[in-house]
C-alpha positions in Angstrom: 0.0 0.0 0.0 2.9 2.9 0.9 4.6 2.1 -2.3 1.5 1.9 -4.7 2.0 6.0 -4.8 5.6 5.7 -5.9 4.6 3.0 -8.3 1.7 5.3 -10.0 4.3 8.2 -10.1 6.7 6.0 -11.8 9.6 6.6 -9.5 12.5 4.4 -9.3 12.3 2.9 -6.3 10.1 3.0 -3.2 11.4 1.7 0.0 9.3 1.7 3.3 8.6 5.1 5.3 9.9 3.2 8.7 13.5 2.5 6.7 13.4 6.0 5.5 13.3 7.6 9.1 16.3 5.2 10.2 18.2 6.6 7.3 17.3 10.1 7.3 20.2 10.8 10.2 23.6 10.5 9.2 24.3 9.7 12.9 22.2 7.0 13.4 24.5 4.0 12.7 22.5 1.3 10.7 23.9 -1.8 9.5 21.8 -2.5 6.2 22.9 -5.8 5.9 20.5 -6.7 9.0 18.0 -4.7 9.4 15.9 -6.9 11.1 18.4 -6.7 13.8 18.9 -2.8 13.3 14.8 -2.6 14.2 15.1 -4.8 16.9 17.9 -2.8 18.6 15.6 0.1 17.8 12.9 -1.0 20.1 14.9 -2.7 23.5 16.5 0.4 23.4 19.9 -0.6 22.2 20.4 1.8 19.0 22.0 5.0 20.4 23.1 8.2 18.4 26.8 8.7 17.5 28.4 11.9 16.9 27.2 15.0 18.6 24.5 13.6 20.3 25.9 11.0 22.4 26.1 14.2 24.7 22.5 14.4 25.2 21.8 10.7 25.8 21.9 9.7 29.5 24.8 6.7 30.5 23.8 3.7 31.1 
């Protein structure tokens, strides 16, 4: 259903909106290979931030 917009418009490629937020920040690490995994981390609160705000993010 998300992509059937794309597909009318005739673009050249679609991929889902939830992959497109994890890859809208350049610090957000994200291994594309997995991301499964990536999603996973994601919700038990695993995937942190790198660069400048790790400063914001409480320690564990």
């Amino acid at each position: 259903i998300t992509s059937a917009a794309h597909a009318g418009r005739g673009d050249a490629f679609a991929l889902n909106p939830l992959l497109k937020i994890c890859f809208a920040d350049d610090l957000l690490p994200f291994d594309f290979t997995q991301p499964r995994k990536e999603f996973g981390r994601g919700a038990i609160r695993e995937f942190s931030p790198a660069g400048e705000r790790s400063l914001i993010i409480p320690a564990k």
